[in-house]
Structures are given as C-alpha cells and as structure tokens.
C-alpha positions in Angstrom: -16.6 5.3 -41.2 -17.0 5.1 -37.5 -15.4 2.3 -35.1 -15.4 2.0 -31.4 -12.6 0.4 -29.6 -12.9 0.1 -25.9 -10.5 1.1 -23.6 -9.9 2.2 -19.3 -8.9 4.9 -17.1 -8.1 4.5 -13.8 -9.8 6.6 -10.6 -8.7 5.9 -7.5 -8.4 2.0 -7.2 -11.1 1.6 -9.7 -11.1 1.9 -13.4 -13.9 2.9 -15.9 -14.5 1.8 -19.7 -13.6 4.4 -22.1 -15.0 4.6 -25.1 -12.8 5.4 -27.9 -14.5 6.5 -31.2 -12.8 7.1 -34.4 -13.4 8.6 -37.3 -12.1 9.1 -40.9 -13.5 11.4 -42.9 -13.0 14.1 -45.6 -10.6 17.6 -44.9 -7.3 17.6 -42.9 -5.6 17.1 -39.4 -5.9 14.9 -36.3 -8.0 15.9 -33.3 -8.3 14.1 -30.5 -11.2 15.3 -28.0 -13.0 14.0 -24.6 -10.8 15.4 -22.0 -6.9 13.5 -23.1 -3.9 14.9 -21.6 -0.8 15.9 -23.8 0.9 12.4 -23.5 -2.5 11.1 -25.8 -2.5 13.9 -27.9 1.2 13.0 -28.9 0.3 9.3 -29.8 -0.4 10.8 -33.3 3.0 10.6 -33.8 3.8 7.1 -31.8 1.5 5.8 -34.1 2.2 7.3 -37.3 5.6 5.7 -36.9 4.6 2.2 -35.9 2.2 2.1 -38.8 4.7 3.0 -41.4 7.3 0.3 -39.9 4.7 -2.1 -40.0 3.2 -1.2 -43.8 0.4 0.3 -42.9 -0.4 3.8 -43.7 -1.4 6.7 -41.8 -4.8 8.7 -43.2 -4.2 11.6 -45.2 -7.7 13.4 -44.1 -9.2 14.3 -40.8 -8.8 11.6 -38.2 -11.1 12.4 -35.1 -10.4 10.3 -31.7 -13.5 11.0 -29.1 -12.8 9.7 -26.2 -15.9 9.2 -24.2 -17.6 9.6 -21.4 -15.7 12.9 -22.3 -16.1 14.1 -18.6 -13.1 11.8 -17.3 -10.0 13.2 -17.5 -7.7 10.5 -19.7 -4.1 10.4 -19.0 -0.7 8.8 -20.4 -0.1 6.7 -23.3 -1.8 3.6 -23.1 -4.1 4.4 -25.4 -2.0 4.4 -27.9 -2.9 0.6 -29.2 -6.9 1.0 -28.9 -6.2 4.5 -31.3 -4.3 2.6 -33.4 -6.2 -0.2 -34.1 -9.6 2.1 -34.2 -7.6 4.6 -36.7 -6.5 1.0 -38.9 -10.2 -0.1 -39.0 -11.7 3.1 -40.0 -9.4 3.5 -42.9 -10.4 0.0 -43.8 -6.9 -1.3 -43.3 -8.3 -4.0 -40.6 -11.0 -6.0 -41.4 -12.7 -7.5 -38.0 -15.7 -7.1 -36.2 -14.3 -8.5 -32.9 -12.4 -5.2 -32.2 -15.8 -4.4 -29.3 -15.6 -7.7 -27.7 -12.0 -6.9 -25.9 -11.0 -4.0 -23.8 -7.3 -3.0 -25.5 -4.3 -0.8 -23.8 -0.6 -0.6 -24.4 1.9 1.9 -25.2 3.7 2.0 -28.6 7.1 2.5 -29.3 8.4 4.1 -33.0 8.8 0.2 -34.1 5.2 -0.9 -33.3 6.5 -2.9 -29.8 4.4 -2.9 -27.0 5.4 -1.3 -23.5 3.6 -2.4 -20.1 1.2 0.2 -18.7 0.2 0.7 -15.0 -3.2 0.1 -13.2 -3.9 -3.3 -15.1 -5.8 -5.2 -12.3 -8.4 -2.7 -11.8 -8.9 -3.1 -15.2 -9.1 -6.2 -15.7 -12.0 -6.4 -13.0 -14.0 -3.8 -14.7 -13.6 -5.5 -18.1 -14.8 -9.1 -16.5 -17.7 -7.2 -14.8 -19.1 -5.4 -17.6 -19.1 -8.7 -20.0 -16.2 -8.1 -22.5 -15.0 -11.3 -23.7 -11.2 -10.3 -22.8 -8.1 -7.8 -22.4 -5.7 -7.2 -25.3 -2.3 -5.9 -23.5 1.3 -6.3 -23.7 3.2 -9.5 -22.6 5.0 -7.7 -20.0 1.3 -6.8 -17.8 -0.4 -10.7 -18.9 0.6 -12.3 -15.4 -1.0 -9.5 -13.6 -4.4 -9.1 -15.8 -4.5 -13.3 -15.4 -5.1 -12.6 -11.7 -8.6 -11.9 -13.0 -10.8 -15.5 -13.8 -13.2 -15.9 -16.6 -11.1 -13.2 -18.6 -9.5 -13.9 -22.0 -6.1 -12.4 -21.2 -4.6 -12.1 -24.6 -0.9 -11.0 -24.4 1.1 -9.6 -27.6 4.6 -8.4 -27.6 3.8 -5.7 -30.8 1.0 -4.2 -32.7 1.5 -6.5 -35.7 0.5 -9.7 -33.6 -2.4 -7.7 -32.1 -4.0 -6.7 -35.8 -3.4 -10.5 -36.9 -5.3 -12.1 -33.7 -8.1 -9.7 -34.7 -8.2 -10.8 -38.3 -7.3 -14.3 -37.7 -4.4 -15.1 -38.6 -2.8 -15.5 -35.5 -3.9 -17.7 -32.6 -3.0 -16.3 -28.7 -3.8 -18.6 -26.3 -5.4 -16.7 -23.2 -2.8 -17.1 -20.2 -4.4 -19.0 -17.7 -2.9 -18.5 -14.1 -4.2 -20.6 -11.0 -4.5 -17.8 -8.6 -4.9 -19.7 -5.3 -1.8 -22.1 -6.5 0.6 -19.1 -7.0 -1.2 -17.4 -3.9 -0.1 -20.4 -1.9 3.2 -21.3 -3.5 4.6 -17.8 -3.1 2.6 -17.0 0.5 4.2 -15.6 3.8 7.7 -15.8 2.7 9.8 -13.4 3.7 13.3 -12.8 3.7 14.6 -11.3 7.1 13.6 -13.5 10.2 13.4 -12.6 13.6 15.8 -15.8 14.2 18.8 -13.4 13.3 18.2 -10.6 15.8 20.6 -11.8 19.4 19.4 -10.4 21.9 16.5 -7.6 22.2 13.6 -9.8 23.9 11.6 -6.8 25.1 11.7 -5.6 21.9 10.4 -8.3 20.2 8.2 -8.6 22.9 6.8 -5.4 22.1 6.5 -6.6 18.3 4.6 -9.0 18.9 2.4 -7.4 21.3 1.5 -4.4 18.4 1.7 -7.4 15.3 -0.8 -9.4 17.4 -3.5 -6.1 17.8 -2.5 -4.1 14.8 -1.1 -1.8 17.1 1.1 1.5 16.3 5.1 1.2 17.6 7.9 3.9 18.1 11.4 2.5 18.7 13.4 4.9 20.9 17.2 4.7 21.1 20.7 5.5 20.0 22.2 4.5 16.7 23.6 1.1 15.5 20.9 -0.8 18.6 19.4 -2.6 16.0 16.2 -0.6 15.6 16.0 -0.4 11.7 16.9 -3.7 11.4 13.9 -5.0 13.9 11.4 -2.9 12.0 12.2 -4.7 8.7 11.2 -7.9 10.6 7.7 -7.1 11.7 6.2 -7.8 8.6 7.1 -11.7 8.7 5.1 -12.3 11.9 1.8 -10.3 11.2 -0.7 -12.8 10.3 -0.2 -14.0 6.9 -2.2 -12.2 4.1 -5.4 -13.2 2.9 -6.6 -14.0 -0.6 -8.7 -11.2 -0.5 -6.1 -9.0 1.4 -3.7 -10.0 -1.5 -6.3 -8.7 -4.3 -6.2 -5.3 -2.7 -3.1 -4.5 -2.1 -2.2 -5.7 -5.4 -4.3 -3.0 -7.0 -3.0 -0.4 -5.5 0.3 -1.4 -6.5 -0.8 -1.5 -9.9 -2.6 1.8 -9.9 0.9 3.4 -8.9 3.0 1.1 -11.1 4.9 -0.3 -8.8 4.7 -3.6 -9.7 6.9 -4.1 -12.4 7.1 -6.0 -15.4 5.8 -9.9 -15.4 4.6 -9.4 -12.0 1.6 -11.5 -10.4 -0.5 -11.1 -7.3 1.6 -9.6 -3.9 2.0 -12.4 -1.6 3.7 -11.0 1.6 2.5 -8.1 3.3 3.8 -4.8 2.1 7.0 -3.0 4.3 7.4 1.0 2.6 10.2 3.0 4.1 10.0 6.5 2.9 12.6 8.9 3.5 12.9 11.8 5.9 12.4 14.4 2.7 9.2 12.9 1.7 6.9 15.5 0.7 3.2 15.6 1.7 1.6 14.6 -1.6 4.3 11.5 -1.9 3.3 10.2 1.5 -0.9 10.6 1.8 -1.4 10.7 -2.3 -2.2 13.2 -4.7 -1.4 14.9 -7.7 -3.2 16.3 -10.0 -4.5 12.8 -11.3 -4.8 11.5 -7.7 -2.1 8.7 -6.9 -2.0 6.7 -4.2 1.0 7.3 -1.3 3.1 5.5 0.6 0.8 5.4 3.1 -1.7 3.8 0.9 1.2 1.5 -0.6 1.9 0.2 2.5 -1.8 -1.4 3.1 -2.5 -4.2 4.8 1.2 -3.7 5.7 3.9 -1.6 7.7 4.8 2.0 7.2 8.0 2.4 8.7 9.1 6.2 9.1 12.9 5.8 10.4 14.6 9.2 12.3 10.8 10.3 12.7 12.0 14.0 14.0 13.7 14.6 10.6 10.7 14.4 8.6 8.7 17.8 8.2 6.3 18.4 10.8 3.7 19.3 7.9 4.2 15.6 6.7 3.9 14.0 10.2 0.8 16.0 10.9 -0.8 15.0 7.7 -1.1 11.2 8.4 -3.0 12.3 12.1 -6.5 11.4 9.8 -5.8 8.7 8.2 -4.4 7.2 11.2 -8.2 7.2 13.0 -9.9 6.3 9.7 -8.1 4.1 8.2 -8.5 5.6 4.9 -7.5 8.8 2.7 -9.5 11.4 0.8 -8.3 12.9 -1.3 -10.4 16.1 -3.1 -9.4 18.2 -5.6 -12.7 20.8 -7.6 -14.1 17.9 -10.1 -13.3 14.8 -7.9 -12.9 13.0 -4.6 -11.1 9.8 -4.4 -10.7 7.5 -1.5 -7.8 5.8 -1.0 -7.5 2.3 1.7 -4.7 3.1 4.3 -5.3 0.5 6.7 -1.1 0.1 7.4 1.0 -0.6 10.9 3.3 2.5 11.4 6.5 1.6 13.3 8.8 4.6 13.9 12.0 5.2 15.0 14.1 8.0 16.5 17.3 8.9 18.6 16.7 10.0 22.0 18.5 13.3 20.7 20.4 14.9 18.2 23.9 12.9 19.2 21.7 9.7 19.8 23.3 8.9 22.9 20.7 10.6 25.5 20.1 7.9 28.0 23.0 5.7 26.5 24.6 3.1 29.3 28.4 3.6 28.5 28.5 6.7 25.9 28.1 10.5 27.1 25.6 12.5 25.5 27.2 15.7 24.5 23.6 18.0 23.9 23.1 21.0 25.2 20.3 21.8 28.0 16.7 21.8 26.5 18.0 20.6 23.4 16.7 16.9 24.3 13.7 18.0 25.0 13.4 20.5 21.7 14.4 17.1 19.4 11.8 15.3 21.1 9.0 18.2 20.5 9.4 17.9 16.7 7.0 15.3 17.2 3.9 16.5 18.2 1.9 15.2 21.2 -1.5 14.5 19.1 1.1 11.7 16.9 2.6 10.6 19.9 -1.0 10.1 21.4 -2.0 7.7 18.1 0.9 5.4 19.1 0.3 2.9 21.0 3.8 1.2 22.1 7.0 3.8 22.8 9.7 0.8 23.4 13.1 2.0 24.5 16.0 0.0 22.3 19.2 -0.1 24.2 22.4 -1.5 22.7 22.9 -5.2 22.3 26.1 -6.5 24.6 28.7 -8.1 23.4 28.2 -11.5 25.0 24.7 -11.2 23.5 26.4 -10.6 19.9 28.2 -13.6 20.1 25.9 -16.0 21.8 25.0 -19.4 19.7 22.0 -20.3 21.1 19.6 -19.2 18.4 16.5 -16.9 18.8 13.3 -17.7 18.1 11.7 -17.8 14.4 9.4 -15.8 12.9 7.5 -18.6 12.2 7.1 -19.3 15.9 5.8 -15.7 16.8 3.6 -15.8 13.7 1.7 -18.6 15.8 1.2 -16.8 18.6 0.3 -13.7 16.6 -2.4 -15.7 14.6 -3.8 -17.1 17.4 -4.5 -13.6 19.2 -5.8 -12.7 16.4 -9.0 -15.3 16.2 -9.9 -14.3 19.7 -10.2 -10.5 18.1 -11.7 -11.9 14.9 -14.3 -14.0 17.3 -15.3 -10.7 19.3 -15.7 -8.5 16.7 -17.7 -10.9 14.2 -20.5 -8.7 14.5 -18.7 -5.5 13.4 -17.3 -5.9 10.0 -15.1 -2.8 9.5 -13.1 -3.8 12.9 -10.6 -6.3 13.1 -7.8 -6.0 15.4 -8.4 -4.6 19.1 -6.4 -1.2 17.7 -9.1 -0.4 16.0 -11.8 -0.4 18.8 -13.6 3.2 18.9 -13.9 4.6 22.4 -17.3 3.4 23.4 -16.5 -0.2 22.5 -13.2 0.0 24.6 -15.7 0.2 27.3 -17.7 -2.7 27.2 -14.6 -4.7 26.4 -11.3 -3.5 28.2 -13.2 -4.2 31.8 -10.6 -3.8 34.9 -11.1 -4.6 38.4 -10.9 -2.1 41.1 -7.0 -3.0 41.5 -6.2 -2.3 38.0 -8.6 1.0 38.1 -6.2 1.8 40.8 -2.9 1.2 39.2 -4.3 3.1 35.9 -5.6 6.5 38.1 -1.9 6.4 39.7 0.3 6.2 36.2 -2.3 8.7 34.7 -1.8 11.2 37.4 1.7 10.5 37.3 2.7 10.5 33.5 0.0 13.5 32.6 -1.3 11.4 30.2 -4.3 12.4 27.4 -8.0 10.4 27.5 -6.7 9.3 24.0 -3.5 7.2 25.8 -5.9 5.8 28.9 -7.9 4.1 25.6 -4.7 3.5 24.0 -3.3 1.4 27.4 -6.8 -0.4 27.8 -6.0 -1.5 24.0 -2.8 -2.5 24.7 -4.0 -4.3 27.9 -6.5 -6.0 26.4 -3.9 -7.5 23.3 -1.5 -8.6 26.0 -4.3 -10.7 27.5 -5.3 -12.1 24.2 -1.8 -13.5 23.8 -1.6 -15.0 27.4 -4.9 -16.6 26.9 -6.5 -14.7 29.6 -10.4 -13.6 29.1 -10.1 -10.8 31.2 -7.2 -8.1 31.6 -5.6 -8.5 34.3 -2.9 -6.3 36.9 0.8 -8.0 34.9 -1.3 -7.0 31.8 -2.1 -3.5 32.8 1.5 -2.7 33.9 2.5 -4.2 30.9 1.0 -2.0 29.2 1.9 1.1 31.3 5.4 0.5 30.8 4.9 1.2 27.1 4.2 4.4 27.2 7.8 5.6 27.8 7.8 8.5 25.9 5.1 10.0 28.4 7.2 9.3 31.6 7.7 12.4 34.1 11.6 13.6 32.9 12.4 11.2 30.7 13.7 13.7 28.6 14.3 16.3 31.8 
C-alpha cells in the first residue's frame, strides 16, 4: 500500500514541499531514498522505539521512504513524524484520509515526544501558499508557525496525540495568534537606553547621525571609554521595525534556529556581536547545507564587530561584498543561495595594542611603527566602506557623577524617524533604496549638491587627508544625512565640516 505524507526542507530563507512516499511491501529491510542525510536515515530507529512505547508495531518486511523531488538534498530529523505516520498508515495501523491535507514535521524522541525543529516560518508560508489546510508540529514551534494567517496550526506535544487528531479522536484547536496585537504589544522595546550613558555627546551625536542614514560607524579609543557599551545602544534609536521588516528577520532566525522554543515574531531590531575568532563561514554563511551568518542574522539590525584588528583579516575582507550589496551569495556545485544582509556595522578598536595611543592622562607604552602596524590590520578598502570613524575619549569624573540625566532613546528615535521620511520621500521612486547610505554614486550626484564654498572646503580636506573617490561619496552621504536632521533642504558649509571631521581615521599623522 502506498501513502504520501507531505513534508519541507528549507533553502536559503525559503522552504519547498517534500513529498514523502511510503511503502510496505513484501521481502526485508528499510530503505530510505531521495537524497536524506544520515540523521533521516537513522529515524528508523527513533521511530521503531516510539512505535513500540506507544503499541504500535514496526513492519516486519521492506519499508521504502522516497522522499521526493529526490533532487533536494533533505537534512536532520524532522522528518521523523511525517515517516512515522506514513509508515503507521501503510501498515494499516492508521486509518485517515486527512494525512495529505497538512504539511507534518517534528523530531521524535525514544518515548514518542515531540522536539521543536528549526526553519518553521518559511514553512509555514509555503504550506499556506500551496493550499494545504494546515501544519502538524510540535507545541514548542506553534507560536512561531501562528505567525502565518489562514493556516490551521495544530500543535501536539507527542506522536500519540498526532495519530488520534488524524483519526478523530482527539480535537486540537488551531492556535490562533493576532500578529499585529503581539507586533505592537512587544514593539521597539529595548532594554539599554541611551538615558544611562553621562557624558559622550559627540558620540551620540555621531549615532544618531549614522542611525538616522543607515550609515557604517567605527568607534576609536582606549579601553573602559564606554565604547561597547554605546554600541549596544544603537539599536533602540534606529527607526522602529516594520511589520514587514519583522517577518523577515524572523525567518532567518528560524532558518538558523535561533529562535528558541515558544518563540513568536522578533519585535526589536536584531544587535549580533560575534567574536574576534569568528571564522569565515560563521560570519557571511555557509556550510555544506548553506546557513545563514551573522551577518545575515543581524538584518535589518546592527552587526557590531568589537576589537576589529583582532579578527582575521580573511574574515574582515570577506564582508567587503556584502557591504555594497546588501546581500550574500552563497554557491557551492549544485546550488546558489542568496542570503538578505541589509545590517548597520558599528566597530570598535584601540588606538593600539596598549589602548592608550592618544590617551589625555595615560602614557602609551608602544613601540615606533607599532601604532601604525595595529591600525593596518584593517585594510583601507574596509575603512573606505565606513562612513563615521568617531574618536571615544574617556568620560571625566565630574561627568560620571553628574545628575542631570541624558537624553532618552525615545527622544533620539524621533529625530531619527523623522530624517528618515525625508529619505523615504526622495527615494519613493527607487524601491531597493532607503536610507541615503545606500545611494550609488551617480545618484550621490544629482542629490548631494554643494555650493562653490563647500566644493572648496571638500578639494582642501581631500588634498589634505589623501582620501579615496569612495570617502568624497562617503562625506557627501554623510553631509547630506546631517542636513536631513537639521531640516535643511540643501547641504550646507557646518554640514560639510561635520562631516569632514568624521573621517578621523584618514587624518595626515594621526597615527604618525
């Protein structure tokens, strides 16, 4: 007898249906074909044991699984529970004929209980967009699958309650969840606040200069001045995420398994903090089944890379694409996978290997040229994609203790927002743009217009810094944020030397 239970593999962000066939029939063994890895070829066993706990029985004769289409590579264990369910119906030991109306995954344990699985909400679209009247899954993934409308999402905790819902002996009532309720409930709320940084105004300045165009940051200065701690705040004044925004980001998450059990939709923007040892693959993605990296993670959010010099120059010079496109590819001989990557990178560093280079009280004990060989472990073409270097000196004392309090995220958010619809007024007509950080060259043109006084100014800091035709776009961008915040239609001189004086890292001896 042959039966068809339907289950999904993850590519990418995106999942496809799988069709999983089984049949029963006369001789020996268990063969699973269609392209499974070695953790679904081992469910034989998974499921053998839950069956017997349960009072079923396992087949005595040849059991095939195809899993089709059978040119999709399958991988990890949530299959078990379609197999299972496919293997109890062939054998007669289920009588339903619902089992092709709901897309089914979950991982067994020996006892029959169900484990959560990872990349649930791409799933769960696919299923609602190909017409299946719902999604069998375990208890632990139902909040995340209920993201999805006009989807029966039908949890169960074991197999057991899963066979008796198909043969009707057990009503589950679909979780419902009101997306936009727990979107709206749970939105923008963020634990650090800029309220509790004293002190630091040019810094925060400069944070909500690059929040407000989506603009690249690297924090220069010596340890303990509060640079870490400023980073972890830049997330709760960027605009606040978008329904949309949220939907995306939350798949990702999924896809890597990251959001844990009984989670829902992301709600705040994403902050990922990898550290120095990060390998390639862990950062851009990879693997052999490709998996999305932290630069993909942190979407729609902040990648913050703290001590950036310590982190292999291979790694730094990796994330150069994705950068510019805002997006990574990732190819191996069968397939090519693109994952979003659309993140803020804030970095910091110490202005050398003692940290205390440039330091107003303490002495910096480096040899000569060994400033300036720290600060070359970061290659100019990186440097050149940052838009911001900010130099973070140490907090005073009477700063430290002062009661007056700072201002609030919430505040800055405001401002930030507000900059924004300017940007999301000019570039209406170009859908992939939406911040002024991501204006191409030619566009930088027509919009980042200076008078002859500002030409000026620019010719003399470009003669005198030595910088690259990728930093004069990079200050025009800049520029042309500042303005946005002040209100101002056209960029003018404060804004241009604003902008200048960002570019630290490219002063004449800074580190001579």
């Amino acid at each position: 007898m042959l039966t068809k239970t339907y289950g999904s593999a993850v590519q990418g962000v995106n999942a496809n249906t799988i069709t999983i066939e089984v049949v029963v029939s006369q001789g020996t063994n268990f063969y699973v074909v269609g392209l499974a890895d070695n953790a679904i070829k081992e469910s034989q066993q998974r499921i053998e044991a839950a069956l017997k706990i349960r009072g079923y029985r396992m087949p005595r004769t040849k059991v095939v699984v195809n899993m089709a289409p059978a040119d999709i590579r399958k991988e990890g264990s949530a299959y078990d529970l379609p197999i299972a369910l496919g293997i109890l119906h062939a054998s007669q030991q289920l009588n339903t004929e619902r089992l092709g109306d709901y897309i089914i995954m979950g991982e067994l344990a020996l006892d029959g209980e169900l484990r959560p699985v990872r990349g649930v909400l791409p799933i769960a679209i696919q299923a609602r967009k190909e017409g299946f009247k719902g999604f069998i899954l375990p208890r632990a993934n139902a909040q995340e699958a209920a993201i999805v409308n006009n989807l029966d999402v039908i949890p169960v905790e074991n197999m057991q309650q899963a066979i008796d819902f198909f043969e009707g002996r057990l009503e589950i009532e679909p979780l419902q969840l009101d997306t936009r309720t727990v979107f709206q409930t749970a939105a923008n709320q963020y634990a650090a606040d800029f309220a509790d940084v004293q002190g630091q105004e040019n810094i925060k300045r400069a944070l909500e200069i690059a929040a407000a165009g989506g603009h690249n940051v690297i924090m220069i200065g010596p340890p303990g001045a509060g640079k870490t701690m400023l980073a972890k705040r830049l997330p709760s004044i960027l605009p606040a995420l978008s329904i949309g925004e949220a939907l995306e980001t939350t798949k990702i998450h999924s896809v890597a398994g990251k959001l844990g059990a009984n989670a829902s939709l992301l709600t705040t923007r994403p902050f990922r903090a990898p550290h120095h040892t990060i390998s390639d693959v862990a950062l851009v993605g990879g693997g052999g089944n490709p998996q999305p990296g932290e630069i993909s993670l942190a979407h729609n959010g902040v990648l913050f890379l703290d001590e950036l010099p310590e982190f292999k120059r291979t790694v730094l010079e990796v994330m150069r694409q994705p950068l510019e496109e805002r997006r990574v590819t990732i190819s191996r001989a069968k397939v090519s996978i693109d994952f979003p990557s659309n993140f803020m990178l804030i970095a910091s560093m110490n202005p050398c290997p003692c940290g205390y280079y440039n330091h107003p009280e303490k002495e910096c004990v480096c040899g000569p040229g060994v400033v300036q060989r720290y600060l070359n472990k970061v290659s100019g073409p990186l440097l050149d994609r940052i838009d911001l270097h900010v130099e973070v000196t140490p907090v005073t004392f009477d700063q430290m203790t002062e009661t007056r309090k700072a201002e609030t995220s919430e505040h800055i958010q405001r401002r930030v927002e507000q900059a924004r619809e300017v940007q999301t007024a000019r570039f209406q007509e170009f859908p992939e743009i939406h911040s002024n950080a991501m204006m191409p060259s030619q566009m930088v043109k027509e919009l980042c217009l200076i008078d002859e006084a500002g030409r000026a100014l620019l010719k003399t800091a470009m003669e005198r810094l030595g910088l690259s035709a990728r930093a004069y776009d990079r200050i025009l961008k800049v520029a042309r944020t500042i303005a946005d915040l002040g209100g101002s239609g056209e960029i003018r001189l404060e804004h241009l030397a604003e902008a200048i004086q960002y570019r630290s890292l490219d002063r004449e001896g800074w580190a001579g």
